[in-house]
N, C-alpha and C positions, 0 to 999 in steps of 0.2 A: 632377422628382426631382433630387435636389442628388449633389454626387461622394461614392462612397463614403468610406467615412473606417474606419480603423483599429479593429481591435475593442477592442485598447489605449484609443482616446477614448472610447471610449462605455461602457467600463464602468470609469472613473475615474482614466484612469492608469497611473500606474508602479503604484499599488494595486490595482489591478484586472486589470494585465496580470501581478502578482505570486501571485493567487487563483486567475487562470486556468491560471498555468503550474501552482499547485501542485493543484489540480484533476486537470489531467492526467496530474501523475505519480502522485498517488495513484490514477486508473483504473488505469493500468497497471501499478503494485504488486499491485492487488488480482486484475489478469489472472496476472500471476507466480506470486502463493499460490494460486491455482486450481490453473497449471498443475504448482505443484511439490509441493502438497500433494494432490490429486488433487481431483474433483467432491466426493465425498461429506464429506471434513475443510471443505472448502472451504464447504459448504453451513450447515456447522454453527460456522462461525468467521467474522470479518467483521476486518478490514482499516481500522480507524478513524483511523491517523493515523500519523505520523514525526517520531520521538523524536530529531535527530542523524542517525545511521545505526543506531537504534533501531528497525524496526518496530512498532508498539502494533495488538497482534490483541485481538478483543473475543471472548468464548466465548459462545456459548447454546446451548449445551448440552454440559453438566458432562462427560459421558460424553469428548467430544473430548480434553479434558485429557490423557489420560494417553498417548493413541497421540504428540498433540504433542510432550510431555515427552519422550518414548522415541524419535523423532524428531529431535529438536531440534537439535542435530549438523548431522545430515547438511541439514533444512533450511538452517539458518542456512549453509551451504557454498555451497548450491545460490542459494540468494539474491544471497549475495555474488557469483555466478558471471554471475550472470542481469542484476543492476542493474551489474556493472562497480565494485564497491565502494560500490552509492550506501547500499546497508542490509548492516550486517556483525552484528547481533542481532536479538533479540526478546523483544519485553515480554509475557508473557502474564499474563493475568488469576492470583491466587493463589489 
């Protein structure tokens, strides 16, 4: 067996340790909007990516929209509270 070697090398790099890092913050975005949107918004909304300090939520299912919408406020507070300014919006679906 040879020495371990950095998870950085073996998945490509600065590119790879850059996929990784953003991997992980995106987990932990999407444990956030769990925790701040509650289980059941959460179930019906998905967390696909980071606009800036844009949030980009995905809907499937329509219904969710409007509690979001009506929401939105005090979400977007709660986020920026949670990530420390890393996300200060959100994109939803129109």
């Amino acid at each position: 067996m040879g020495e371990p070697r950095p998870i950085g090398d073996l998945v490509g790099g600065s590119l790879g340790s850059r996929r990784l890092r953003d991997a992980v913050r995106l987990g932990r975005l999407r444990l956030v909007w769990e925790e701040i949107v509650g289980p059941s918004l959460a179930r019906r909304t998905r967390v696909t990516g980071l606009r800036g300090r844009t949030l980009v939520i995905e809907v499937g299912d329509p219904s969710a929209l409007e509690p979001l919408r009506e929401m939105l406020g005090r979400i977007v507070e709660r986020l920026c509270e949670k990530t420390a300014g890393e996300v200060e919006g959100i994109e939803l679906p129109r």
